[in-house]
C-alpha positions as CSV (number, residue, x, y, z in Angstrom):
1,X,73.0,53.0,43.4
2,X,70.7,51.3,40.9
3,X,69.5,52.2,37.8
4,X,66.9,55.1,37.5
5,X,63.2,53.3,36.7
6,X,61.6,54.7,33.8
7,X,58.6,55.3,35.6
8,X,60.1,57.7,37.8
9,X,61.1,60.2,34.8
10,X,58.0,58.9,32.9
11,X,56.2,62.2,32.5
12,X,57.1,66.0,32.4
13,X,57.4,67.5,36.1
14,X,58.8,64.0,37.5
15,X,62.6,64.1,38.6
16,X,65.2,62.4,40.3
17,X,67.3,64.1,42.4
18,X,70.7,62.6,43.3
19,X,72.7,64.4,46.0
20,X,76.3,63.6,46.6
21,X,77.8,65.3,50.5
22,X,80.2,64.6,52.6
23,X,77.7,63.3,55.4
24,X,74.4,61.9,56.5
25,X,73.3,65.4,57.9
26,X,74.4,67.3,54.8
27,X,72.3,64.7,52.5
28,X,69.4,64.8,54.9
29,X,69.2,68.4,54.7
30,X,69.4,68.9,51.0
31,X,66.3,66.4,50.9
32,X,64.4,68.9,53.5
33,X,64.9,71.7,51.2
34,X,63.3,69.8,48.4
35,X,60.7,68.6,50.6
36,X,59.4,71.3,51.4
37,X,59.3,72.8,47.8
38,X,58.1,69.7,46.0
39,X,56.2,67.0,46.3
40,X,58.8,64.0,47.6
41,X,59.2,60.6,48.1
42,X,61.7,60.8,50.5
43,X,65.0,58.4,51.1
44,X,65.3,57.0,54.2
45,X,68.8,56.0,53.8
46,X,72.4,57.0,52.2
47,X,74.5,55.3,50.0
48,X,78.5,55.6,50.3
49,X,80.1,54.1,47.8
50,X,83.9,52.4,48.0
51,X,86.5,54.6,46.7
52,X,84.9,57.9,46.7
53,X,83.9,60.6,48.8
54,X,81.4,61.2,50.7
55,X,77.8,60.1,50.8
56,X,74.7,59.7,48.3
57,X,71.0,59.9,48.5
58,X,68.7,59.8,45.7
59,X,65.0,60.8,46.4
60,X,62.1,61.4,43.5
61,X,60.1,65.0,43.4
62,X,57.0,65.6,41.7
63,X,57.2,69.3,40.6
64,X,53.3,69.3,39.3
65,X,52.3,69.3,43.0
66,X,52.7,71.5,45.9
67,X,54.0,69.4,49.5
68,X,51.1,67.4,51.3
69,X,48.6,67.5,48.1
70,X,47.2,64.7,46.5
71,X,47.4,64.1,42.6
């Protein structure tokens, strides 16, 4: 995965989530969860990288805001 931009962790309430699970399904539905707590720019895509386990999905949550609302 690439580097975390500064931008995303620029403020207080701002967060990136990295999720490591042994499948798409399992990622997809960790991100759901998070969704529908928090504000999310959601990953439309994992990540599997050689040599390890499993799959990755990073997506960003904005804690300061409730799902569907606007800054």
């Amino acid at each position: 995965m690439k580097s975390i931009n500064e931008a995303h962790v620029a403020q207080p309430g701002l967060a990136v989530v990295e999720v490591a699970a042994a499948d798409d399904q399992t990622a997809f539905a960790v991100q759901e969860v998070l969704a529908g707590r928090w504000a999310t720019a959601l990953a439309d895509g994992t990540t599997r990288v050689p040599g390890e386990p499993g799959v990755r999905l990073r997506c960003y949550l904005d804690v300061r805001q409730e799902p569907g609302t606007l800054a």
